[in-house]
matplotlib code that plots the C-alpha trace (Angstrom):
import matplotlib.pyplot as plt

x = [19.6, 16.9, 15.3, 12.2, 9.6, 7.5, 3.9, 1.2, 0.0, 2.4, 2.0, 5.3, 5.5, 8.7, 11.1, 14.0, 15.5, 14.2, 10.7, 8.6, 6.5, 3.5, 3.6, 1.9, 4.6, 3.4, 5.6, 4.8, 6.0, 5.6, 8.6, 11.7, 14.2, 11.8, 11.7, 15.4, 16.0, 13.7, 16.3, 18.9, 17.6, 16.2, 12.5, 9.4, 9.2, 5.7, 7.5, 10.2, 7.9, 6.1, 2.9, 1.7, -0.8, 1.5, 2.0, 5.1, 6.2, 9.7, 11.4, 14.5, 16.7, 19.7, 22.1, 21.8, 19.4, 16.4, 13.8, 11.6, 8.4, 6.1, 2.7, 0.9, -2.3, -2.9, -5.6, -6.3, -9.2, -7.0, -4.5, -7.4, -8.6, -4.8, -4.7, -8.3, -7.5, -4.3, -5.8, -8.6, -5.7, -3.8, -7.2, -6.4, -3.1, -2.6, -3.2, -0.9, -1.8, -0.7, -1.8, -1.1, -1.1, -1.9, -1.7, -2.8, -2.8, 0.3, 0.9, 4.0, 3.9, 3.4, 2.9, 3.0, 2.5, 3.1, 2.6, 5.5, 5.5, 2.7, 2.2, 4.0, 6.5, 6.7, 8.5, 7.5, 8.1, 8.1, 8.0, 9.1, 7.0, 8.2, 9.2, 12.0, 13.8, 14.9, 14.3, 11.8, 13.1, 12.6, 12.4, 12.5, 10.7, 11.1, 8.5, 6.1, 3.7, -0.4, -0.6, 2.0, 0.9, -2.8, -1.5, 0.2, -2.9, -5.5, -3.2, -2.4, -6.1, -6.8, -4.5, -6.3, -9.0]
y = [22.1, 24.0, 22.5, 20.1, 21.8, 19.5, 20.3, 18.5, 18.8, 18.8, 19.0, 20.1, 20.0, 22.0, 24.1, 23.3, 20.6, 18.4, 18.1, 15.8, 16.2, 14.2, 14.9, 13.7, 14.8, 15.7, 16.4, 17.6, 15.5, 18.4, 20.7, 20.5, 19.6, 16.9, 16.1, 16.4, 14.0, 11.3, 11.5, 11.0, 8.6, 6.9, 6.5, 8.4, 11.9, 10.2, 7.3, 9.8, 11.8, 9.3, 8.4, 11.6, 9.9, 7.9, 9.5, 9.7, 10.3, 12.2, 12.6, 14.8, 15.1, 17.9, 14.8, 13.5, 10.7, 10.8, 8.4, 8.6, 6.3, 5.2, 5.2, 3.4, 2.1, 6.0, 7.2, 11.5, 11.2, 9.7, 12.4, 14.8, 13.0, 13.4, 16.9, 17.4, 15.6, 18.0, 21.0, 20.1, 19.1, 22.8, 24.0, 23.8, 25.6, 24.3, 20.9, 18.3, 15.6, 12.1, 11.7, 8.0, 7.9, 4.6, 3.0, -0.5, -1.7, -0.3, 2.7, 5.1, 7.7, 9.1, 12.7, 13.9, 17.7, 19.7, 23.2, 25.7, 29.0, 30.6, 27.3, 23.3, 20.9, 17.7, 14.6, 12.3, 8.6, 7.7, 3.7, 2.2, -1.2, -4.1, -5.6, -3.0, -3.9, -0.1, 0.9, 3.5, 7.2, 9.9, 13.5, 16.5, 19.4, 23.1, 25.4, 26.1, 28.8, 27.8, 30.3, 28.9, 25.2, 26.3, 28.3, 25.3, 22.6, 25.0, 25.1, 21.4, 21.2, 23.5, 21.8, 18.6, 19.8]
z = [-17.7, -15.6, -12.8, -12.8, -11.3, -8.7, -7.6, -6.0, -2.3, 0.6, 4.1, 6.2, 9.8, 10.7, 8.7, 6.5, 8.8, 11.1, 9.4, 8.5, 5.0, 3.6, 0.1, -3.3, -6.3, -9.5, -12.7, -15.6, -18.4, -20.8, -19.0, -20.9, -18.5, -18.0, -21.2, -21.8, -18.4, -20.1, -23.5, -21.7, -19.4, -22.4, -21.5, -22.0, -20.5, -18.8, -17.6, -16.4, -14.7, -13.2, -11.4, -9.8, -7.1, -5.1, -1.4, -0.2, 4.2, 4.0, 7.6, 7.8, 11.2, 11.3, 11.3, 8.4, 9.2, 7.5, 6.0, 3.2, 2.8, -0.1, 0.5, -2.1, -0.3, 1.3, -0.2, -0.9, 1.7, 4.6, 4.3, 4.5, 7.5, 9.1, 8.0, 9.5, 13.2, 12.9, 12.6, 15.4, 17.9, 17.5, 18.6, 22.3, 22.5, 25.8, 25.4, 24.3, 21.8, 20.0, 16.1, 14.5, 10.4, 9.5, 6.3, 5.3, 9.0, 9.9, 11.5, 9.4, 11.7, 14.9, 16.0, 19.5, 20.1, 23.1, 23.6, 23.4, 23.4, 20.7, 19.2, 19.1, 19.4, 18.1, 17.9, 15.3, 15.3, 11.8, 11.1, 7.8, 6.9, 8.8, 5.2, 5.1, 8.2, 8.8, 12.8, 13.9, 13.5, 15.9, 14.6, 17.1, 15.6, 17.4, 18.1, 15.5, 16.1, 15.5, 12.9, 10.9, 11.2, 10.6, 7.2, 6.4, 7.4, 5.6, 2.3, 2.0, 2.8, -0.2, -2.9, -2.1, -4.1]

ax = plt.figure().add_subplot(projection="3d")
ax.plot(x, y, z, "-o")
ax.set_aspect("equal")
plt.show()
């Protein structure tokens, strides 16, 4: 079977591992190996493929530990907003800088940058709702140079629409 293709914005701050990645997956439900997945599964390749505006925070450390969030109540606006504070706090390329996401009252992630070398580094403090009992989890994320993080801000910006 060929691979599902998944679209839909995503922001990632970091590389491959440790990152952390504010995404909104999209799948199309006509792609065959979708549709071949929902046969076997024995549901509807829509049902299969899911909701496609539901936000998800993924948080990968080189360990092995790693969470990953649903974000029902986010709205398309508030990751813009996030995106948008982001983007103004690389700005100063010597100043450091702490960016909360917060989502229904409660705050899923935190973002502290400080400068390092041509661009950042960040740890992010991402926080599972209290109703799933999982502990905070830190994420270390090397050097990212401004250009890079701006590319990336500017095309997660752009596939908002």
């Amino acid at each position: 079977m060929s691979p599902i293709a998944v679209g839909g914005p995503a922001l990632f701050i970091g590389s491959d591992t440790p990152c952390v990645a504010l995404v909104r997956p999209e799948i199309d439900p006509a792609q065959p190996a979708v549709r071949e997945a929902a046969e076997r599964a024995g549901v509807t390749p829509e049902e299969f493929a899911g909701p496609s505006d539901l936000w998800q925070l993924i948080a990968d450390r080189t360990d092995g530990e790693g969470r990953e969030i649903a974000l029902n109540d986010l709205s398309t606006a508030d990751a813009a907003d996030f995106a948008d504070r982001l983007l103004a706090a690389i700005g100063d390329p010597e100043a450091e800088f702490s960016l909360v996401l917060t989502v229904a009252a409660h705050d899923v992630l935190r973002l502290d940058g400080r400068p390092a070398g041509e661009g950042f580094a960040f740890l992010a403090g991402v926080v599972p709702p209290p109703s799933e009992g999982t502990p905070l989890l830190e994420v270390e994320i090397g050097p990212q140079s401004v250009t890079d993080l701006r590319a990336e801000l500017e095309q997660f910006r752009r596939s908002l629409g």
